[in-house]
N, C-alpha and C positions, 0 to 999 in steps of 0.2 A: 688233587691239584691245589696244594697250598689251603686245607681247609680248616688247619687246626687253630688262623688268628682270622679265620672271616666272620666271627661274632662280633668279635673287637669291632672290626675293620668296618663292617655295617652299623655297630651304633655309633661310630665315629662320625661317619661317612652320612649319613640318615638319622643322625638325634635321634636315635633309639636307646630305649633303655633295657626292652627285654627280647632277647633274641635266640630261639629255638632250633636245631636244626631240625625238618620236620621229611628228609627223603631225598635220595640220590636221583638223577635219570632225566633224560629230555632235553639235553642239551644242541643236540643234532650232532655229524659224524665226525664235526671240529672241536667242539665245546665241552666243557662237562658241565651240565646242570643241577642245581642243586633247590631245593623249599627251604623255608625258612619259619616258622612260627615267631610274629613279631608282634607289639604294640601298635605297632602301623596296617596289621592284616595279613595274611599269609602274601610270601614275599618267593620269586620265583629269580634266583641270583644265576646269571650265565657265565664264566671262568674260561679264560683261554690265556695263557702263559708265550705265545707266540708274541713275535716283534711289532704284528702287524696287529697287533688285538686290538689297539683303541683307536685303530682309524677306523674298523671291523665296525667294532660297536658302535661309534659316534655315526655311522654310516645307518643302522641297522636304528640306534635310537632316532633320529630324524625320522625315517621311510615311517616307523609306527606312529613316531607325531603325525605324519602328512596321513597317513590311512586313517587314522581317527579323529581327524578333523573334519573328515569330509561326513561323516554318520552316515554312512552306507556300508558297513562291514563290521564283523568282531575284531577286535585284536587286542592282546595284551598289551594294559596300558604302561606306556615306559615308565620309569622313575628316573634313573641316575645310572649315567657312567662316571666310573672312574677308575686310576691306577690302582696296581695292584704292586706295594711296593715288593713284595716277592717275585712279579714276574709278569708280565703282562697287565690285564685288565681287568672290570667288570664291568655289566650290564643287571641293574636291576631292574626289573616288573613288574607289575600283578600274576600273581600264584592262579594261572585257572587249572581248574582240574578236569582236562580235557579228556576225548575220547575221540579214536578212530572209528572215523562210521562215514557213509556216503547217505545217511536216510535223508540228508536236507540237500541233496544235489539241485534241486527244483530252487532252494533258497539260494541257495550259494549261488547260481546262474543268474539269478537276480540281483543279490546284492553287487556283484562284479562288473555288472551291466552297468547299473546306479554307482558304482565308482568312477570306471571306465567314460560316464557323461557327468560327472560331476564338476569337472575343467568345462567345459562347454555349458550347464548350467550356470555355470560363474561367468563366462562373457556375457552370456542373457541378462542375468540381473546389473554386471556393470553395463550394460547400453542401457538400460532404466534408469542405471542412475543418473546418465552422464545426463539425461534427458530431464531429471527428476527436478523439482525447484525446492523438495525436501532432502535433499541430497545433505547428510550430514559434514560439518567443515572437517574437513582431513581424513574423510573416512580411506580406509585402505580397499585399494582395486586386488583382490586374491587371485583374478583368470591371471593363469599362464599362456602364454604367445609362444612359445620355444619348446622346444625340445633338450630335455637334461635334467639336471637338479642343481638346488643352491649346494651340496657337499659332495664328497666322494664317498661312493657305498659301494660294498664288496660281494662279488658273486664268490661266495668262502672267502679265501685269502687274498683272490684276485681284485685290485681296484677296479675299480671301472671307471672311463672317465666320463663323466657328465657335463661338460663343457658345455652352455649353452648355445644353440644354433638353431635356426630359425627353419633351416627343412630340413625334414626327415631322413630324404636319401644320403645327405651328406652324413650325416649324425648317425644313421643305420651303416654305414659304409666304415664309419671311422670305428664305431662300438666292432666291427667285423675285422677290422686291420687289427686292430688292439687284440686282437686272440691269436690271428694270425702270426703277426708277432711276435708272441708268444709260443707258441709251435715251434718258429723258425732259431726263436732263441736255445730251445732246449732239446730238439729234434734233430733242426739242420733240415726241412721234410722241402726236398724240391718238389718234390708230384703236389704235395697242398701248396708251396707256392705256384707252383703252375697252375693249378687249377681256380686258384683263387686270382689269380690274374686276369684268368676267362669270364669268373662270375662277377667282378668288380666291373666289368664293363658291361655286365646287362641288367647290373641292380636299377639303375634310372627304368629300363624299358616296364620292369614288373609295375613300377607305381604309374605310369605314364597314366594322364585325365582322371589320377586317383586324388582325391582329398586327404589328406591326413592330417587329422588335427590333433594338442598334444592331450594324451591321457594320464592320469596319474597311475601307473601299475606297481602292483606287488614286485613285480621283478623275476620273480623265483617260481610262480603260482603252480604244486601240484602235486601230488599225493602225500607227501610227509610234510609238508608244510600245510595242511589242512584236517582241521578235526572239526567237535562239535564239541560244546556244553551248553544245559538248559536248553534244550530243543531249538540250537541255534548253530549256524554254521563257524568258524572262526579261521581268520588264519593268522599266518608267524614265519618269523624269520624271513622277511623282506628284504631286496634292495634294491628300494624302489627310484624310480624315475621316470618323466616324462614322455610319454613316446606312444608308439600305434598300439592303439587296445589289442592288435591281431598279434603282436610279438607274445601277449601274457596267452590269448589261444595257444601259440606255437607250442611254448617251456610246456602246458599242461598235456597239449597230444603228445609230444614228444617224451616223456618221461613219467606220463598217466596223473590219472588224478580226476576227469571230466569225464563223465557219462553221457549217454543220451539225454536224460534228466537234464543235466546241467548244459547245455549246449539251445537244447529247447529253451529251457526260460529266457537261458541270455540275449538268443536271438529275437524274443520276442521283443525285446527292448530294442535292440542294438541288430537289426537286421543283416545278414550275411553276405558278405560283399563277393560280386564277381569272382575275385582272386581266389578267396579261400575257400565258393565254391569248387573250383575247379581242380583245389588242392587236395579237398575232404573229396570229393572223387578219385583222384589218382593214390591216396594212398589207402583207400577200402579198392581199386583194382577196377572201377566201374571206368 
């Protein structure tokens, strides 16, 4: 995909002066991914020629600022998007040289926990502050109160909209129409709109005398989007936003990735609520 001026194009792009290609592969099932051997450190370039690649990326570079800002998880650190004037976009990052493995399931449950309360850790400390007489002048309040994200990030090609909103059900409702939607746009599927018709009127009852306050999530959380390097868990390819820690559980049962391992540590943090017991029952058959 257009590789034969992305030497140019990176030391352009990145003040770089010496640039290697160093390996094809890892780009996920939209992307082609490419290494790089550079003056700046092995460099890990994502490529997608599609219309919608740089709101993709720009979507995909934020969610990894927001995930590594919090120091509760691995994840390749962003560099730079930009055009691609061939055709689409890029996405640069840090080159890790991962590996598929579940042996840090126990870390990984952990770390996701300590993501998952890191918004709520940050209201803790701003009620300190507000309280504080050392309160530095201008400091910035980081707790989020809403539900969404400051940009639009994409489930693949899909945007998604993040509009901020203050509860859940409406914001879980609206994220569920936006697919629906989409179905109806390219299907015509009367049975899912009918049926979706019936479930939009019982999504209130599921969280009824529920709390939900917002989380920072991966978005995506679950078997191909998680590896390990250095005896350390990691994940990638985010699009993340705001919302119930129980939606990043859902993506990971739903489409694998989460062991017993990993479900124990997390809940040791982040304890199992009513709902999802009752879910993680009916769908082991008990």
């Amino acid at each position: 995909m257009y590789l034969s001026d992305m030497e140019d194009l990176l030391k352009s792009e990145l003040n770089l002066s010496d640039v290697k290609l160093y390996g094809e592969g890892g780009g996920g099932q939209i992307c082609q991914g490419v290494g790089y051997m550079t003056d700046m450190g092995h460099l890990f370039v994502k490529l997608n020629a599609g219309k919608g690649a740089r709101l993709m990326f720009d979507g995909e570079y934020e969610s990894l600022c927001a995930l590594q800002n919090t120091n509760t998880v691995r994840v390749p650190k962003p560099i730079k998007v930009f055009d691609n004037p061939k055709g689409g976009a890029v996405l640069v990052m840090e080159f890790l040289d991962m590996t598929g493995s579940n042996r840090y399931s126990t870390q990984l449950g952990e770390n996701i926990a300590r993501l998952h309360l890191h918004n709520e850790e940050q209201e803790k400390k701003s009620k300190l502050k507000e309280t504080s007489v050392h309160k530095a002048e201008g400091e910035v309040n980081s707790y989020v109160d809403k539900f969404g994200f400051h940009c639009t990030t994409c489930c693949g090609f899909i945007p998604q909209d993040n509009s901020w909103h203050p509860d859940w059900v409406t914001f879980f409702s609206r994220k569920l129409q936006q697919q629906l939607d989409l179905v109806q746009k390219d299907y015509h599927d009367s049975e899912a709109r009918d049926l979706w018709s019936q479930l939009q009127r019982k999504i209130p009852a599921y969280f009824k005398d529920i709390e939900v306050r917002p989380s920072l999530l991966h978005g995506d959380l679950h078997a191909r989007n998680i590896a390990e390097i250095n005896a350390e868990p990691v994940i990638f390819d985010p699009y993340s936003f705001y919302g119930h820690h129980e939606f990043e559980l859902a993506i990971g049962s739903l489409f694998g990735g989460f062991d017993s391992d990993f479900f124990t540590a997390y809940h040791s943090l982040i304890p199992m609520s009513l709902g999802e017991e009752i879910y993680q029952k009916q769908i082991q058959g008990q």
